[in-house]
C-alpha positions in Angstrom: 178.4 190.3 65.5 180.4 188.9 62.2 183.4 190.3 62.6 183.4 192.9 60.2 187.4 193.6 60.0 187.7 189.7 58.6 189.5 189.9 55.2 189.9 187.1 52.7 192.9 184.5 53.5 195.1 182.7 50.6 194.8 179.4 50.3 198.3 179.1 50.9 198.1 181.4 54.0 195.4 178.8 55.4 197.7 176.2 55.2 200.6 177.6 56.7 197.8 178.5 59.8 196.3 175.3 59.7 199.9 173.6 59.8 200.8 175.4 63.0 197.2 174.6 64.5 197.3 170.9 64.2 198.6 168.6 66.4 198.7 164.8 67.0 197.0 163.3 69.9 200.4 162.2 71.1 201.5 165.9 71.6 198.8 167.5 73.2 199.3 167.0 76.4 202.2 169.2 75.9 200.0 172.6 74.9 198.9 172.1 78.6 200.6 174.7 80.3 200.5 176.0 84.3 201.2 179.0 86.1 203.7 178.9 88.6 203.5 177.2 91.9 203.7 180.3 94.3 201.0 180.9 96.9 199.9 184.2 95.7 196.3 185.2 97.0 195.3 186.6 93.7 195.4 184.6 90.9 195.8 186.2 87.5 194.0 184.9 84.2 194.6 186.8 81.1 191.4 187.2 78.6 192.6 187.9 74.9 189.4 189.2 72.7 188.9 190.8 69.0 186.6 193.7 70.4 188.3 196.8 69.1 187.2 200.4 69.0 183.6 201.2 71.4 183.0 197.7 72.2 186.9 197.5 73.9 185.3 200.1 76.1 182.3 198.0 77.0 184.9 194.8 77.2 187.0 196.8 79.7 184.4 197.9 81.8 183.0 194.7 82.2 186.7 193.6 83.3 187.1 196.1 85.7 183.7 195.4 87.5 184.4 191.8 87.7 187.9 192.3 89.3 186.0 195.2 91.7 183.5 191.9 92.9 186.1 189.1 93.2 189.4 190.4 94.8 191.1 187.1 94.7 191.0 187.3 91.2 192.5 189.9 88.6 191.9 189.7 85.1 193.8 190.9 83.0 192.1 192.1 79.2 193.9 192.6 75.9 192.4 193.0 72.4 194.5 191.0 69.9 193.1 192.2 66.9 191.0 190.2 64.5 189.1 186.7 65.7 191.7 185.4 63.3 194.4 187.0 65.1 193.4 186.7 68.1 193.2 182.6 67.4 196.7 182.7 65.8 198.2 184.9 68.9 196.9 181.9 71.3 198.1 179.0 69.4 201.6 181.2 69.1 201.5 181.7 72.9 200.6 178.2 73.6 203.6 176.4 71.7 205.9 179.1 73.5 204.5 177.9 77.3 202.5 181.2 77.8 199.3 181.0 76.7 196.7 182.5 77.5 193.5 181.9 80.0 190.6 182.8 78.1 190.3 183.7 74.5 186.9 184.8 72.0 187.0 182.8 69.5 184.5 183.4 66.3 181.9 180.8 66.2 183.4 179.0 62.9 186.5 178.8 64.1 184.5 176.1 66.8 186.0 172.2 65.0 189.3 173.9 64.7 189.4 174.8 68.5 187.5 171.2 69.2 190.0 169.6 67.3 193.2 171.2 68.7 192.8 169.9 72.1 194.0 173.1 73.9 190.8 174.0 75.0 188.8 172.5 77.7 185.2 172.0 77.4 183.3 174.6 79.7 180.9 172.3 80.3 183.7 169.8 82.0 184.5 172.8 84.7 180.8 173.4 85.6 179.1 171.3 88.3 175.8 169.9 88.3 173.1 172.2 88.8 176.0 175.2 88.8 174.4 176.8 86.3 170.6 177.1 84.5 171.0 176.2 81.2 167.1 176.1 80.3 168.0 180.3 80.9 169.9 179.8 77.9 168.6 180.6 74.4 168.8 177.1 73.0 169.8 178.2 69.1 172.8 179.8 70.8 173.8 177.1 72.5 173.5 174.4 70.1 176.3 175.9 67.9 179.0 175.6 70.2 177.9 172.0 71.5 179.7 169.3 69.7 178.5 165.8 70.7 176.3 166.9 72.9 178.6 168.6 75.4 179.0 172.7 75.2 182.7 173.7 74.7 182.6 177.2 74.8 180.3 180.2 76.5 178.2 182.4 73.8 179.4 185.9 74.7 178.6 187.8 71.5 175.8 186.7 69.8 173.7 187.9 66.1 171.9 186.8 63.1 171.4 188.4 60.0 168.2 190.4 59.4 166.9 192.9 56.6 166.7 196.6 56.9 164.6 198.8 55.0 164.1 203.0 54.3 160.6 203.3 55.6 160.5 207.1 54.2 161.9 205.7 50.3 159.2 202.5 51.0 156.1 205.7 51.1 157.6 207.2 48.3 157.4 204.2 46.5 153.8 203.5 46.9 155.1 200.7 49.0 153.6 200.4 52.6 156.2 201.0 55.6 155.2 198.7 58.0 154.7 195.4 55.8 158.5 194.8 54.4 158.9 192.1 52.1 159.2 188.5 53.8 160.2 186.5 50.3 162.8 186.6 47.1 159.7 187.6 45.1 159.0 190.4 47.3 162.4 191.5 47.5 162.7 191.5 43.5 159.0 193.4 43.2 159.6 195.8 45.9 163.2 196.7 44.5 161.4 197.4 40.6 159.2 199.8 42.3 161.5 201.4 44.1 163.6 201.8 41.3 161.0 202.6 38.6 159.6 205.2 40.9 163.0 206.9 40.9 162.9 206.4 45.0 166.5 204.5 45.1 169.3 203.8 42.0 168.6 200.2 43.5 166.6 198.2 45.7 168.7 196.4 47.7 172.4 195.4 48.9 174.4 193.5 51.2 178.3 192.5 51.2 179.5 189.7 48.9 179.8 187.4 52.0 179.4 183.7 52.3 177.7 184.5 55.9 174.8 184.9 53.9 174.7 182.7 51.5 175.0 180.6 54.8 172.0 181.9 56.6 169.5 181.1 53.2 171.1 177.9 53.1 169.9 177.4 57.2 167.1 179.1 56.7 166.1 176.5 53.8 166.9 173.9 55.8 169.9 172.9 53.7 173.1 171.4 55.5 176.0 172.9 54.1 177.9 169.7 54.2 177.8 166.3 55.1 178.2 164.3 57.9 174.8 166.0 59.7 176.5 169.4 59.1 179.8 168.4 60.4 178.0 167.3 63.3 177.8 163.5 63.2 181.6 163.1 62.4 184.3 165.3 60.3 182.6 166.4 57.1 184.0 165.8 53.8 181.5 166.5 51.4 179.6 169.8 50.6 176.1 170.5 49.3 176.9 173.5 47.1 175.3 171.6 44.2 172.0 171.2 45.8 168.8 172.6 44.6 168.5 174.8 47.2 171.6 176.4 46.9 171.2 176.5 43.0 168.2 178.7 44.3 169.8 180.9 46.5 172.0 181.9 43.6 170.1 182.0 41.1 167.5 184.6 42.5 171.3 186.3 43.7 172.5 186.4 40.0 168.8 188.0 39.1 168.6 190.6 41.0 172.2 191.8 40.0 171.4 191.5 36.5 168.2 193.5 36.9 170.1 196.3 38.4 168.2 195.8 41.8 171.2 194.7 44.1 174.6 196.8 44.9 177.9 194.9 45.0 179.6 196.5 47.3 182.5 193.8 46.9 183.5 191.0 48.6 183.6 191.0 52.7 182.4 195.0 52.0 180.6 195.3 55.3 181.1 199.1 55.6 180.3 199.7 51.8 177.0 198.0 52.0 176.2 199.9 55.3 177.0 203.2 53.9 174.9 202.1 50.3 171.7 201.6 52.9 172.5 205.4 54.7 173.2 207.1 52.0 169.7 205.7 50.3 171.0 204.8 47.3 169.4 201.2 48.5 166.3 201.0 50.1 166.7 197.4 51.6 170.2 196.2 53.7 170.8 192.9 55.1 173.2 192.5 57.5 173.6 191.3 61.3 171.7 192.6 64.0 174.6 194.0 66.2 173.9 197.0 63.8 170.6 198.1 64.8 172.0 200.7 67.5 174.1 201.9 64.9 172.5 201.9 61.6 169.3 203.2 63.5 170.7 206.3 64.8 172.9 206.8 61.7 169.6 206.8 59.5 167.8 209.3 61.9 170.8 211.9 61.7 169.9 211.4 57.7 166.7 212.3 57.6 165.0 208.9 57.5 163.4 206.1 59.4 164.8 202.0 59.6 162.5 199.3 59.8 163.7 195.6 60.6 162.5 192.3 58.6 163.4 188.9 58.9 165.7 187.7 56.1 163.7 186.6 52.5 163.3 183.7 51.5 161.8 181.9 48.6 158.3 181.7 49.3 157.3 177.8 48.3 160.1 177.3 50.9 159.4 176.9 54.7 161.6 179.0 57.1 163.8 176.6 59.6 165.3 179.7 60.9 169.2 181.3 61.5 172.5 180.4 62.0 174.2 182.0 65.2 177.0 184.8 64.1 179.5 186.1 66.3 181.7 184.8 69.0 182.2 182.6 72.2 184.6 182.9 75.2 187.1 179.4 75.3 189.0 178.3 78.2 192.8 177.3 77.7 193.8 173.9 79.5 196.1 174.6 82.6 197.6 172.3 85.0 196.8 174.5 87.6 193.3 173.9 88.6 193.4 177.7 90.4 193.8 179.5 87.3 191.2 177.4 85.2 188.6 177.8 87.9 189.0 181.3 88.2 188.2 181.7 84.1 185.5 179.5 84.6 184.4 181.9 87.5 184.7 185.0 84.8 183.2 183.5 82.1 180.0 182.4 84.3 180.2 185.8 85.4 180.6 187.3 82.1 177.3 185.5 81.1 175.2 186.4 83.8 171.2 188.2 83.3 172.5 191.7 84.3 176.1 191.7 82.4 174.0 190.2 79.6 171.9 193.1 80.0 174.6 195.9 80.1 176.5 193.9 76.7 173.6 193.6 74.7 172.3 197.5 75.6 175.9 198.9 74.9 176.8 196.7 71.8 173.7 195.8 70.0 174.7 191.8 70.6 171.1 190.1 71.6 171.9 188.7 75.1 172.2 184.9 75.4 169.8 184.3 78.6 166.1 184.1 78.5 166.3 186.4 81.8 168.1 189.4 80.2 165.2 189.5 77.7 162.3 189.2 79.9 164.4 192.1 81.9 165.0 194.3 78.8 160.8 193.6 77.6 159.4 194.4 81.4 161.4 198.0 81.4 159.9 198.7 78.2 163.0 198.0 75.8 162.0 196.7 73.1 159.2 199.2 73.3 161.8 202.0 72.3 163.6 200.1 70.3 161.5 197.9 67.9 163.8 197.2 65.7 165.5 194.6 67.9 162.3 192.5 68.7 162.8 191.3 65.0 166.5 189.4 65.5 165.0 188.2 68.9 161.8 187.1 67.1 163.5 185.2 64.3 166.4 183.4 67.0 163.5 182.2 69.1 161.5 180.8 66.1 164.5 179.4 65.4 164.2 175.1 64.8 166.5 172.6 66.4 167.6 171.2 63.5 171.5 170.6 61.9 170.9 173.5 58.8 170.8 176.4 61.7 172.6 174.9 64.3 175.6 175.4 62.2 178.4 173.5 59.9 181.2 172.3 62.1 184.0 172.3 59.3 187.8 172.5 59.8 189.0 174.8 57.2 186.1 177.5 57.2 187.8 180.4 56.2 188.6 178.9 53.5 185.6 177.7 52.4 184.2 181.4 53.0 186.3 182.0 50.2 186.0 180.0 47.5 182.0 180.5 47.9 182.7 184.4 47.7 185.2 184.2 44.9 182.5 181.6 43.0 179.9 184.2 43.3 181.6 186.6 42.2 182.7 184.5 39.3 178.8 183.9 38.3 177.6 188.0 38.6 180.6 188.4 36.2 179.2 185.9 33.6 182.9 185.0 33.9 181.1 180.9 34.1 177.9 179.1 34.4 176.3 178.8 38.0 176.5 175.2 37.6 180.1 174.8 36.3 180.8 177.4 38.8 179.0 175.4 41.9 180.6 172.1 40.6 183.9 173.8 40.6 183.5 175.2 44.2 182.3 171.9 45.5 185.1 170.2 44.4 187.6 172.8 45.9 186.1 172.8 49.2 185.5 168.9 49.4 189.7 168.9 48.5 190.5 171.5 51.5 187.9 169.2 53.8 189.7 165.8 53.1 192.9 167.4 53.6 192.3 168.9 57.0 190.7 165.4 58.2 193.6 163.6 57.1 196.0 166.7 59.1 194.1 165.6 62.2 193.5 161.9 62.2 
């Protein structure tokens, strides 16, 4: 899932990050720390994650199992707060000569993490034939490849999908089991549902560039140059384009007509609790909230159906962009100790784990044998509402739009794209003096992180 705990960071508090993360080609051979030389039997790798609350739980008992099945190896599990923390705790740790073994990183943090060179591609660790990769869903996988070669292990994977009232849709006149599919459906369907008196308004998500994101993928729109960030270090983006004009234009609409709810920027929880307590019939949001917003909506009285996200319909769908998080390897001189977290992350990824992750957090598992397993026992069959996010990532194309920018400075950029919305639902400015404004900012912030790193 999109880690919902991720608050807006200062330009200025990006840079003093950013400073502390780079480092010159010269030095990084010295982030490349090793354990120490004793002949121990059990080597010990320490695995530093952002899963708080129930999913720490599900983290933990994961951990415990794999150290029960490998007795030569003890892992050792601590939640260090938010991706962003967790990130900033490792590059802390590194420069002090204790770093960590294994860290989840969130996916956009992956050109930072490239570009560090603290990290050792997982794919340099695995031998030939080691591992099926055709197992793997390939939209998954393609966002943490860079150059071809995959630097990190998907470990919690979602996408973005829409959920609707199926009781507030009936009273409506609307029918239950054929949600809206397009911007104009979304706009009609919220009218009704407001002129019928079912909902105050018809729809509402959180003010987050995620999704913004997701329409631009899903529209087959790069987000910036350079193939996405993909084909070398982008220092260009597309916020200008038609496409995006689009997005926010139909965005600015339905705010104006009273059919969205701002629940403010990076509101995750605010837009949740807009959908359960129906004062919005529609919800988009990632699909690690199924289990969640599922049973939360049956405990109010009503009953959650699952879309994929609108989209304009003279527009064809390309598909989504891969939320959530991926397990990295530090660099250690000791060839034991990186084994050993190449030997928990495999495991980590396995069918059955994959299983037990997805069951117990609502993360889609990231092999094509955990979801043949979860359709043959009749999953999906109980619990409909997932076959949509499943549907959508499969249908998924292999293009650069949903595979993902690879930009330095992403937080940033998150930013500016939120505040600039913001800006335009405000009438504080034009969307296209706003949009030319933005892309100027982040094409500043891109140039300035390529020069940091070349």
């Amino acid at each position: 899932m999109f880690d919902k705990k991720g608050t807006i960071v200062s330009v200025v508090a990006l840079l003093v990050v950013f400073a502390i993360f780079t480092i010159s080609t010269a030095s990084k051979a010295w982030w490349i720390f090793g354990g120490d030389d004793s002949q121990n039997d059990k080597i010990e790798i320490s695995f530093w994650h952002a899963m708080g609350g129930h999913n720490k739980e599900v983290v933990d008992t994961l951990v415990e199992k794999f150290n029960q099945q490998h007795p030569n190896i003890q892992v050792s599990a601590q939640y260090k707060g938010s991706y962003r923390e967790t990130l900033n705790a490792t590059i802390a740790a590194t420069q002090q000569g204790n770093p960590p073994s294994v860290i989840q990183s969130f996916e956009i943090g992956t050109r930072q993490n490239v570009d560090s060179g603290i990290f050792i591609p997982f794919q340099d660790l695995t031998k030939k034939g080691e591992i099926d990769w055709d197992d793997f869903l390939e939209p998954v996988l393609n966002y943490y490849k860079v150059n071809g070669k995959l630097y990190s292990m998907p470990f919690n994977s979602s996408n973005a999908v829409l959920y609707y009232n199926k009781n507030l849709f009936k009273k409506a006149g609307l029918d239950p089991e054929n949600p809206p599919t397009t911007f104009a459906e979304i706009t009609e369907a919220s009218q009704k549902l407001v002129a019928s008196g079912a909902s105050k308004a018809g729809i509402t998500w959180a003010l987050h560039s995620w999704f913004y994101e997701q329409w631009m993928a899903n529209l087959g729109q790069n987000l910036v140059n350079q193939e996405n960030g993909r084909a070398g270090l982008a220092d260009q983006a597309y916020l200008t384009s038609k496409k995006s004009i689009k997005i926010i234009k139909w965005w600015k609409q339905l705010y104006d007509q009273g059919l969205w709810i701002n629940p403010g920027i990076e509101a995750w929880a605010q837009a949740d609790q807009n959908f359960l307590s129906q004062r919005a019939a529609m919800l988009i949001t990632s699909t690690s909230g199924v289990t969640g917003l599922t049973k939360s909506a049956k405990d109010q009285g009503f009953e959650v159906g699952t879309a994929p996200i609108p989209i304009p319909a003279d527009e064809t769908r390309n598909g989504v962009v891969i939320g959530g998080a991926s397990l990295w390897i530090v660099k250690n001189k000791d060839s034991k100790i990186e084994k050993a977290a190449k030997d928990f992350v495999k495991w980590m990824s396995s069918t059955e784990n994959q299983v037990y992750w997805h069951k117990s957090t609502g993360y889609f598992p990231i092999r094509k044998s955990a979801v043949e397993s979860l359709k043959a026992e009749g999953w999906f069959r109980e619990n409909p509402n997932y076959q949509t996010a499943f549907d959508q990532l499969i249908e998924t194309k292999n293009v650069r739009p949903t595979q993902g920018a690879l930009v330095g400075r992403f937080m940033e950029l998150r930013t500016i794209v939120e505040k600039t919305v913001e800006k335009i639902i405000n009438d504080e400015t034009s969307i296209e003096d706003a949009l030319n404004q933005a892309n100027q900012d982040i094409n500043k912030s891109l140039k300035e992180y390529n020069k940091l790193i070349k």
